[in-house]
C-alpha positions as CSV (number, residue, x, y, z in Angstrom):
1,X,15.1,-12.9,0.9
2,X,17.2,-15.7,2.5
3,X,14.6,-17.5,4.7
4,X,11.2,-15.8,3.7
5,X,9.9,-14.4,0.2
6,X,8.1,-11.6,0.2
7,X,4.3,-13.3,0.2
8,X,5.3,-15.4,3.3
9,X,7.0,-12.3,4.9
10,X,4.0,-10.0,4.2
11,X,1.7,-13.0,5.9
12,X,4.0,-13.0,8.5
13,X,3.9,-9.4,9.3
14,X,-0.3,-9.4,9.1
15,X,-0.5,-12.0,11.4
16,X,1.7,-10.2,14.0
17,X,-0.3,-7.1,13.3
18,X,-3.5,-9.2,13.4
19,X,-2.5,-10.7,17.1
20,X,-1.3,-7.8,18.7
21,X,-3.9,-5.5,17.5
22,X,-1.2,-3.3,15.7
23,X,-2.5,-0.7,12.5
24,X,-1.2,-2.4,9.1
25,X,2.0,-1.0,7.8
26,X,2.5,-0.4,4.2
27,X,3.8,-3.2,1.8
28,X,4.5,-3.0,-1.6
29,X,5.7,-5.7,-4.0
30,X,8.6,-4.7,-6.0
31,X,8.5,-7.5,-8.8
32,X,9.6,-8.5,-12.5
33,X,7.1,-11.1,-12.2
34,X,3.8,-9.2,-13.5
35,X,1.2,-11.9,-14.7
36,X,-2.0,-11.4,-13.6
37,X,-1.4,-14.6,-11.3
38,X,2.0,-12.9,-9.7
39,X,0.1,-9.6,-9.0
40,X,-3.3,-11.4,-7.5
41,X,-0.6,-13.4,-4.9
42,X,0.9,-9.9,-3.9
43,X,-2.8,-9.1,-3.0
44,X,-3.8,-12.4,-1.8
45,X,-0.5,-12.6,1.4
46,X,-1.7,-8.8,1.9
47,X,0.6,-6.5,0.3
48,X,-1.2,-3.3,-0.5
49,X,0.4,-2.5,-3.9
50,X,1.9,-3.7,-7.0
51,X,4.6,-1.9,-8.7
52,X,5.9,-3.5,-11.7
53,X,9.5,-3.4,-12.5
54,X,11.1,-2.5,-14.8
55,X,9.9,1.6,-13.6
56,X,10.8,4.6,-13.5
57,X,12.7,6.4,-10.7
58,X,9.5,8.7,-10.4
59,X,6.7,5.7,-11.1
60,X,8.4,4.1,-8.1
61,X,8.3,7.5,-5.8
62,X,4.9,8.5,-7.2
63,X,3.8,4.8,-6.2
64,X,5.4,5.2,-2.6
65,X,4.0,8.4,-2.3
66,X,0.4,7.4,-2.6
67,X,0.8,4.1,-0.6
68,X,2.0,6.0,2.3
69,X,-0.3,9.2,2.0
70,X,-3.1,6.6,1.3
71,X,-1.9,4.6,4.5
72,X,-1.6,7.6,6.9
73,X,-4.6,9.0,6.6
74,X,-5.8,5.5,7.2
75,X,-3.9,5.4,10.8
76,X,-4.5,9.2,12.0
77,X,-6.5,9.6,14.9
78,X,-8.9,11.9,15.2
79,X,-8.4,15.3,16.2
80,X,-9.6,16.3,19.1
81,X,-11.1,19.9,19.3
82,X,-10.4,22.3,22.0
83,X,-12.6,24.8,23.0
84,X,-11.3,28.1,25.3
C-alpha cells in the first residue's frame, strides 16, 4: 500500500468504526509473511483473519466465504415478527 500497510490501515479503519459507532467490516490479511509473530500483528491491528499465501483459488474463497457469513450474521438485526 503506498502510504499505509495493512496493520496501520486495519487500525485506521477500527478507529473510524470505533468513533462513529459503525458495525466492523470484515478484514482479512493476505500475507507471505506467516510466523507466528506476522499472524499475532494481523490479530493484534484487528484484522479478523489470516490466510496464508501461497493458497489455493478455493482455500482463499472457502476463507472469504466464512469471514463474510461469520461477519453477517454478526451485523443482522433482529427480525421483527408480525402478527395478523
Amino acid at each position: 500500500m503506498p502510504l499505509l500497510d495493512g496493520y496501520a490501515a486495519t487500525q485506521q479503519i477500527r478507529a473510524h468504526e470505533s468513533l462513529h459507532g459503525l458495525p466492523k467490516v470484515p478484514i482479512a490479511a493476505l500475507s507471505a509473511n506467516c510466523t507466528k509473530d506476522d499472524i499475532a500483528a494481523c490479530f493484534q491491528s484487528g484484522m479478523d483473519m489470516f490466510i496464508g499465501k501461497p493458497c489455493t483459488a478455493k482455500v482463499l474463497y472457502t476463507k472469504l466465504d466464512e469471514l463474510l457469513t461469520t461477519s453477517k450474521s454478526d451485523h443482522e438485526e433482529p427480525r421483527m415478527r408480525h402478527d395478523s
